[in-house]
N, C-alpha and C positions, 0 to 999 in steps of 0.2 A: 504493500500500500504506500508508496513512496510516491504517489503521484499527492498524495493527502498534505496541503498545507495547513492546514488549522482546523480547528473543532469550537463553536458556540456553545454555552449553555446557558439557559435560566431557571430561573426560580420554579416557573410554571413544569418546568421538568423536561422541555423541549429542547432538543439537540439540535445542530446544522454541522453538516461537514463541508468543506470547502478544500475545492482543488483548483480552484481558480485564484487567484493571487487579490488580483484586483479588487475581486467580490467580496474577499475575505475583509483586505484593508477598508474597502469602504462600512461595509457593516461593523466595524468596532469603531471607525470615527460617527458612525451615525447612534450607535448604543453606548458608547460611552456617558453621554450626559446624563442618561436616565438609569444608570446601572442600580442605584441605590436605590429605586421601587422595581427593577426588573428584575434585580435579580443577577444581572450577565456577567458572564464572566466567559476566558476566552483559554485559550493555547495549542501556542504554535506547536506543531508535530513533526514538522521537514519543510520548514520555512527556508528560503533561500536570505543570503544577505541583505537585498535591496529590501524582502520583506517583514523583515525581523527589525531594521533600521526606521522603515513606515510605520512599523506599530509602535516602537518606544518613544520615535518622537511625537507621536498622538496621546501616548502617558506622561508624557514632558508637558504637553502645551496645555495638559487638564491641571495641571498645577500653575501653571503660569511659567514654565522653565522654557529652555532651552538643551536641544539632545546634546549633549560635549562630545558625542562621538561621531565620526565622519568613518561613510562607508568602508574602507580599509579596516578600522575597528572591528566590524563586521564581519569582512571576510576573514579576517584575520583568526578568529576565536571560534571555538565552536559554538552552538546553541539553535535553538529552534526543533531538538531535536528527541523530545519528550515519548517516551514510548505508549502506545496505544495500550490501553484497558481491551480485556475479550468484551466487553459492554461496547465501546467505542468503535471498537470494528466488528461487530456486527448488525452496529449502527450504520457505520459505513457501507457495508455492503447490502445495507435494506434497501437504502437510499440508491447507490449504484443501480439496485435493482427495481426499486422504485419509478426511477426516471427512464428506464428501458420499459415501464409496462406502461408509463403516459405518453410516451412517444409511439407505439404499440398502438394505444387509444387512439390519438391525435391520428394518426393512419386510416384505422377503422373505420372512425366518424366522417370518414372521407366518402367508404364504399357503397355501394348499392345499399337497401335494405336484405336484399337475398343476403347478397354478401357478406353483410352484419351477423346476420343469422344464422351464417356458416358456421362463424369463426368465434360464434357464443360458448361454446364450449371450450375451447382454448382458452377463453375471454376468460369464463368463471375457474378455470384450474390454474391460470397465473395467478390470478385474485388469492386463492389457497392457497401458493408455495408462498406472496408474501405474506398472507396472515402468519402461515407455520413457522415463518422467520420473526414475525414480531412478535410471535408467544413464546419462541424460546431461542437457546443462544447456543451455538455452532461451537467447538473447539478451535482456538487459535489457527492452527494450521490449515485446519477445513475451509476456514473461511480466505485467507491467503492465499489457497488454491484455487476457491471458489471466485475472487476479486480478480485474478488475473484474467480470467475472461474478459473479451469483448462486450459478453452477451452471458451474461450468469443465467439470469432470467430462463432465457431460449434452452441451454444447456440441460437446465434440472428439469424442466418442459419436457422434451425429448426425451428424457429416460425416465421420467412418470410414463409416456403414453407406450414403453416396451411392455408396462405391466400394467395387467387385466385386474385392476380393485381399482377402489374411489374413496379410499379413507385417504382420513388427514393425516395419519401414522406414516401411510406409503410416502406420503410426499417428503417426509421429513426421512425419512430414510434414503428415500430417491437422493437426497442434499446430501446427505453423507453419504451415501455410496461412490458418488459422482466426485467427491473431493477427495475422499479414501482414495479413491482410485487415481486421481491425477499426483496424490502423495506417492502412493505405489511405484507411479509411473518415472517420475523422482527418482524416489528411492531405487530405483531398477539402474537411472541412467549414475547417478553416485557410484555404484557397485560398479560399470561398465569403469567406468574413470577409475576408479579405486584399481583394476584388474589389468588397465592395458597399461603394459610395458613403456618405462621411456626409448624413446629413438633416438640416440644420441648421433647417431651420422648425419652427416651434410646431404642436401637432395645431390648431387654429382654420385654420391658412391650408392646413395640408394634405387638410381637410376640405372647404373650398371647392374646394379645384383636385383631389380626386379622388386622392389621394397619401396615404391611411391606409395603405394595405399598406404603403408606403414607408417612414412615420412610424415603425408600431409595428418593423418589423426592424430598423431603424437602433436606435430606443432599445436594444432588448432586447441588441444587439453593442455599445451603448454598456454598458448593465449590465457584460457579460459582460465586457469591456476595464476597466470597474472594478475586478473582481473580480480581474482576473488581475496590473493592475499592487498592489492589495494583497497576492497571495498570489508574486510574485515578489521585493516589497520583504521581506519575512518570511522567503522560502527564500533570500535572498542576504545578510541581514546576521549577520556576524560579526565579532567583536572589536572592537565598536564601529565599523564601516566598512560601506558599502556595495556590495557586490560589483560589476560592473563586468558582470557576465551579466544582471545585472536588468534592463537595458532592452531589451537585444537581444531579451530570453525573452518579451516584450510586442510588439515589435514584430514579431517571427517569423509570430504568431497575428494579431494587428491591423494591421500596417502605420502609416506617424507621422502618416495625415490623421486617423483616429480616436482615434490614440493622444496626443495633442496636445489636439484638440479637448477629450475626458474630463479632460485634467488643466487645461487653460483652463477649463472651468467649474469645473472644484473650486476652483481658487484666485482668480476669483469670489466663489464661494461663501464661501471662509477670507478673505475682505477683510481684515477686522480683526485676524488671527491671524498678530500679530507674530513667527511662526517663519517663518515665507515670506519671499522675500526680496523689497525694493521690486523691483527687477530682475525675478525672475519675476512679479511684482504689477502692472509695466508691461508686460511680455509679457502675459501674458494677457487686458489689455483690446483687446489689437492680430488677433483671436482673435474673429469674429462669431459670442456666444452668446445665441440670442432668447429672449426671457421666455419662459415657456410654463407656465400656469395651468390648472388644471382648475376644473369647475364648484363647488367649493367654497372656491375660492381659493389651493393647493394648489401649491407649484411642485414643477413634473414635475423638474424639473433636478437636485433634488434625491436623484433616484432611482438616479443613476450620479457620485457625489459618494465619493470617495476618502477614507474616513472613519476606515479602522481601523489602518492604518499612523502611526504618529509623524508630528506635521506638520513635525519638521528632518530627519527622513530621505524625507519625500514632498517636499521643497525637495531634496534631492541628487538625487532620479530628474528630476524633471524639469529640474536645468539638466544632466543627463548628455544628457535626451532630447534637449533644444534645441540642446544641442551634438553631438551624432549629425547630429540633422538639417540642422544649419547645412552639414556637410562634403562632404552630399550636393547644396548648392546652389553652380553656378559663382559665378565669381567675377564683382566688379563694374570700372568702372574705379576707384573711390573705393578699393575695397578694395586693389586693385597699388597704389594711390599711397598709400595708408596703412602698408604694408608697406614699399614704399621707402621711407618719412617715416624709420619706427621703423629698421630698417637704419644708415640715413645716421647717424641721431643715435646709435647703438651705436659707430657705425666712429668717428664723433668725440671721439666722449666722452673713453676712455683717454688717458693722457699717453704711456703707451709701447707698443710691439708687443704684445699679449694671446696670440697665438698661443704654443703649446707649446713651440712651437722658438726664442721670440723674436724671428723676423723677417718675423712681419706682423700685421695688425690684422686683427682678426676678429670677428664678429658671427652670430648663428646665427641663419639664415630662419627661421620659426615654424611650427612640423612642420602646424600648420590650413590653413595657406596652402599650403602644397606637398597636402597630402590634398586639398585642390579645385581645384590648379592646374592646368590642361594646359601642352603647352608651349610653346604659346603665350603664354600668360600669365607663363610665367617668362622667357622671353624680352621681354616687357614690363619686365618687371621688372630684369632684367640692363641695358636700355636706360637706366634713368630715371636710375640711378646713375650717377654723373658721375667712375668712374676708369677711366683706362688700364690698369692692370696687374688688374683686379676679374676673379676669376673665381669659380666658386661649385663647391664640393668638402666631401667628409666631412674629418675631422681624425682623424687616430692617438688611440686610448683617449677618442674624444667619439664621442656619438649624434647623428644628426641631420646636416643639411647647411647649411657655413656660405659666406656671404661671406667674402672674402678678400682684402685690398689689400695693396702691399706698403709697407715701412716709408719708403720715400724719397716716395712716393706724395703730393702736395697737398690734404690732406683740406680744407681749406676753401672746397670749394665747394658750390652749390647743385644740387638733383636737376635733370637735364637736363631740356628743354622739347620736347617734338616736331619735326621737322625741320620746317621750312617746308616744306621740298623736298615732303618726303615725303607732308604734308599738299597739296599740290599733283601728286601722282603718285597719290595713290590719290583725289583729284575727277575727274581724266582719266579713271582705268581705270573707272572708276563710272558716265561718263559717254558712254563706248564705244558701247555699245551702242544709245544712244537716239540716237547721230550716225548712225550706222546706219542707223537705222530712219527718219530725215529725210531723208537722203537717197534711200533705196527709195522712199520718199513722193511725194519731190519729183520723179524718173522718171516 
């Protein structure tokens, strides 16, 4: 519903939506004087700047002020951009549908009288699908799905008249079959996306090996993965911050081989564009991105290049992405022995017990290592460290899980080394098997 700039209300309980800019500003300059026996009251939902700027200086000039902000203020900042109530949209979509059945009307009252008479029964079962929408209210999505029609109205029309009943129940069900199903339909093409492979060749070599079908769908899901992580960076930042849904809401749709890939060539691309950080500027050469020219010289790559988001807020998605994606990769040995490193050197650091209670030292594991750990790996881990009394627990009024030694405890030693033993009990057990099989041989 992004075509919706604003929503009316009053006292008397009456709603208006407005997608027309114009209509919206002039109805709050002409309701404003009388707000205080009407009731009215307003808000912007996906107001643009020129029309968020018209309306504050109409709340300026009701005081007798002056706006101190000039359009740039406006563009500049977000706002206008208030999330709809499931009440408000399916207010909205009464009305969208509403206006499709008086223009429907406006038509009729055109035709013959036969003609009228035809189309009477049609007449009275739009009448029904909108009463069944003003008696009751649609799920979020349902309605979403339902609004991007041209023609909602016509739609839910059509697949009442597949089925042989005349209840009111049908018809409300016909609404949500019909939305369910364009969710379905969604949901089906998400899955396609989520499933096709990146194409990371240039059209020249895909042309040779017979791989254009391949080339051009890949691009075009690379576009669309453009698209989505700019219009997720847009719908998540607020207060100066970057929300924390924005990557998930990209990856949902794309999956992190494509969604990686798109933000590795954009920052390629931003080489020189000291908002990036070196850190993702080194990432992304780690990232095989192939030239790919067209006949006029032309880089294609350029066509799925993350352009319209801020370039220090498209540096926060992507190290959020890189870090999403690190915790879904196990762990290395390098990595348990860097954790113990870090550990060890916490537990020694302090001069006295750190614990709450005073009576031990404590050090908190790193909530990234435990999200990829299994436990096996923590059990590596609990190995390397070199105390007696170490055990690994949460702490009263602390997040997270910490090591724990106690206070009498020897901290200066070094992280323990593998047993011999042990390294010599698991070449045996490894080696089982092909003793085995030598001597059946040798039988």
């Amino acid at each position: 519903m992004q075509d919706i700039m604003g929503i009316t209300h009053y006292a008397s309980g009456e709603t208006e939506i407005f997608t027309d800019p114009a209509k919206f500003i002039e109805t709050v300059r002409e309701e404003l004087p009388t707000r205080s026996t009407t009731g009215f009251t307003y808000k912007m939902v996906n107001a643009d700047p020129s029309t968020r700027k018209a309306i504050d200086d109409l709340i300026y000039n009701e005081y007798g002020e002056e706006n101190p902000h000039d359009l740039s203020y406006y563009r500049n900042t977000e706002g206008g951009k208030e999330p709809l109530t499931t009440e408000e949209r399916n207010t909205a979509l009464y009305q969208k549908m509403f206006t499709e059945q008086e223009t429907y009307r406006d038509w009729l009252l055109t035709q013959t009288p036969e003609e009228i008479l035809h189309h009477s029964y049609e007449y009275m079962v739009r009448e029904d699908i909108l009463l069944a929408l003003e008696d009751n209210n649609l799920e979020d999505a349902q309605v979403e799905a339902l609004y991007q029609s041209p023609s909602p109205l016509g739609d839910v029309l059509r697949e009442f008249e597949k089925r042989e009943t005349g209840h009111m129940e049908e018809v409300l069900d016909c609404m949500m079959y019909r939305s369910n199903d364009i969710i379905r339909a969604e949901q089906e093409k998400r899955l396609e996306l989520l499933q096709l492979p990146v194409y990371p060749y240039p059209a020249s070599y895909a042309q040779e090996h017979g791989e254009l079908e391949q080339y051009r769908t890949s691009r075009k899901a690379n576009i669309a993965c453009r698209d989505a992580i700019d219009n997720a960076i847009s719908e998540n930042y607020r207060n100066n911050r970057l929300g924390e849904k924005a990557v998930g809401q990209v990856l949902k749709q794309f999956g992190y081989d494509r969604t990686l890939y798109v933000l590795a060539n954009t920052v390629r691309q931003k080489d020189r564009d000291g908002r990036i950080s070196h850190d993702n500027k080194d990432w992304a050469k780690t990232i095989p991105v192939y030239e790919d020219t067209d006949s006029w010289g032309q880089d294609r790559n350029r066509e799925f290049v993350v352009d319209r988001a801020h370039p220090g807020l498209l540096d926060l998605f992507i190290s959020q992405a890189r870090h999403d994606y690190l915790l879904t990769q196990p762990l290395t040995k390098e990595d348990i022995h860097q954790e113990a490193v870090r550990l060890l050197e916490h537990l020694q650091e302090p001069e006295r017990p750190n614990s709450p209670n005073g009576t031990h030292f404590v050090a908190q594991i790193s909530p990234d290592f435990l999200g990829r750990a299994s436990s096996k790996d923590q059990d590596k881990l609990f190995s390397m460290l070199p105390f007696s009394s170490l055990t690994f627990s949460g702490l009263e009024g602390r997040k997270g899980v910490y090591a724990l030694i106690s206070q009498a405890e020897n901290r200066n030693k070094p992280l323990r080394k593998p047993s011999v033993r042990k390294k010599l009990e698991k070449v045996n057990d490894e080696s089982k098997p092909l003793a085995a099989k030598k001597r059946g041989l040798e039988r």
